[in-house]
C-alpha positions, 0 to 999 in steps of 0.5 A: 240359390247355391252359395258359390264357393272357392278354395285359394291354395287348394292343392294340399291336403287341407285344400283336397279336404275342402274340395272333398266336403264342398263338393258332396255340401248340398247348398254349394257350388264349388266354382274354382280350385287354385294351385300354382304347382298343379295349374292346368291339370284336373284336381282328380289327377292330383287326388284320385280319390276326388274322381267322380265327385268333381271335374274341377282343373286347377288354375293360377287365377289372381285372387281378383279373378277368383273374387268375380266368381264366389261369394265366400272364399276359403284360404288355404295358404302357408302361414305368411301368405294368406295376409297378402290375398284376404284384403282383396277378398274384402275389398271385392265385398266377398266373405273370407274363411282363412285357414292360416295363423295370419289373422288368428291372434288378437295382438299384432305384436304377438303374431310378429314375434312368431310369425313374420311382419303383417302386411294387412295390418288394417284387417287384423283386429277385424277378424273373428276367431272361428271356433263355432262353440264359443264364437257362433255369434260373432261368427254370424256377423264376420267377413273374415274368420281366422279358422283356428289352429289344429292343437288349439282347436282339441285344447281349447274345446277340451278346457272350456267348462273347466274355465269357465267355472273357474274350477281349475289353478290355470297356473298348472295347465299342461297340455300333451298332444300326438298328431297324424303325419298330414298336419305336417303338409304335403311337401316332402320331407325328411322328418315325415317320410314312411321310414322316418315315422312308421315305428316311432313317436316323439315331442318336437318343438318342445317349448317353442310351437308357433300354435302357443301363443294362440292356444294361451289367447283363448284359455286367457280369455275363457278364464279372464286371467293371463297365464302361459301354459306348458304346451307339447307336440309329439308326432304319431305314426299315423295318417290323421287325427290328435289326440291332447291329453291335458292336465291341471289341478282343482281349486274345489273338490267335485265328483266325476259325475258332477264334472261330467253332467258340468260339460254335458250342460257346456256343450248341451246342443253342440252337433260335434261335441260327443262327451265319453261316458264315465270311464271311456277316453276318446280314440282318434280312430273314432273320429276320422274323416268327421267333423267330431271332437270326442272328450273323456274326463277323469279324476286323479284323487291322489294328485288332486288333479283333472285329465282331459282327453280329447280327439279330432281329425286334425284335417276335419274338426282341425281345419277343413270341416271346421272352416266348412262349418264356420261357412254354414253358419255365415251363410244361415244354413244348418251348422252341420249341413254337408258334414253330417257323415259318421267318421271312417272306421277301421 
């Protein structure tokens, strides 16, 4: 039987990704598509590229409403809002993805000092972190998965088996990282519009991203130690796609091939893990519109120093596929199952 899908919020990019991937998944029925802006006109006037592949209409339905038709529920709110609708998921018994920072972080002190005041305060511990890499068995058993940030989701991947094998000073970690336009959302702005980015690049919430907090809570727990990490955004003047180069110095020697063979055995079966071979770096042209996290290594000799780069789709691997993936494995379906396409390219 098809599992009965919705998206609440699904007018923004992230929400047209789900309608995209949900509608071509082929053990999914993608039920109802919410927006208050759009309520009452069909999602392929909104996105013509969606023509022929849905003739969903979207609505202003109550979240209650919502409840009465799907078995799983995607989030695709603003930070701040999701922590108002995902209690009435749970309490209509339904399985809720959330593609927001509302139940991300462990520490509800934290969340408030970045964020704002929780509302479902009961709710917030109850969440799964839904990085299927490093959480799949816990993810198995959720109600409620915190899909993971886009930046964290390329740092993370790109860290663990150097923290996991303790083979790095975590004191020295420094994470650089470029993203498309469309991580800054749909709504018009100044600061993303054509002639304000084409031509440019620069670093933006220097010191200060609201995503820090949760990369810093992930890296913790993978090395079993407390450290901060210095963390850069920088805006490309493309559409889609990160790229997070990062940085940090070795406590024991090891060889480039070592290192290499060190991640091959970390992500040993992983479907969207793809390791560079030796001298080869990631490109996010080779990962657009997939579900795929691409990392490179390298050694600096003179530094004593790691470089790994790592690229995603920050709309896929990012956030849309990676909450589709999280749905395939609390649904028991094949992991890849409705994301197994190439990425777009050129």
């Amino acid at each position: 039987m098809a599992i009965q899908a919705a998206i609440f919020g699904a007018s923004g990019y992230t929400g047209q990704e789900l309608i995209r991937i949900l509608s071509g998944h082929p053990q999914v029925n993608l039920v109802a598509v919410t927006s208050r802006r759009y309520a009452g006109r069909p999602a392929t006037e909104i996105y013509p590229s969606l023509s022929g592949m849905t003739t969903l209409t979207y609505s202003n339905a109550t979240p209650q409403e919502i409840s009465n038709l799907c078995d799983v529920a995607f989030l695709a709110l603003p930070h701040g809002v999701s922590m108002d609708i995902v209690p009435v998921f749970i309490n209509a018994g339904r399985q809720v993805i959330d593609l927001s920072a509302d139940y991300r972080l462990r520490d509800l002190a934290v969340y408030e000092k970045w964020y704002a005041k929780h509302s479902s305060a009961d709710l917030f511990g109850q969440a799964v972190y839904g990085l299927p890499e490093l959480y799949r068995n816990e993810i198995k058993q959720a109600r409620l998965i915190a899909n993971p940030g886009c930046y964290p989701t390329s740092i993370i991947l790109g860290l663990a088996p150097v923290l996991k094998n303790k083979l790095v000073d975590v004191s020295t970690i420094i994470a650089d990282s470029a993203s498309g336009v469309s991580g800054a959302g749909r709504d018009p702005q100044v600061t993303s519009l054509f002639c304000e980015v084409d031509g440019g690049f620069k670093a933006y919430k220097v010191g200060k991203h609201r995503h820090t907090p949760e990369i810093e809570q992930e890296l913790n727990r993978l090395a079993g130690a407390d450290f901060a990490i210095t963390f850069t955004p920088h805006l490309l003047p493309v559409k889609r796609g990160i790229l997070s180069t990062v940085y940090a110095t070795l406590k024991t020697d090891i060889t480039l091939s070592d290192l290499h063979a060190m991640y091959a055995s970390f992500y040993e079966g992983e479907k969207f893990i793809r390791i560079c071979p030796e001298g080869t770096y990631p490109n996010i042209s080779s990962v657009c519109g997939s579900n795929y996290c691409d990392i490179g290594l390298a050694l600096d000799s003179r530094t004593k120093r790691i470089i790994i780069i790592s690229a995603i789709d920050n709309l896929v691997k990012g956030a849309a596929g990676q909450a589709i993936q999280n749905m395939n494995i609390i649904c028991s379906l094949s992991e890849d199952s409705g994301l197994n396409v190439p990425p777009l390219y050129p």
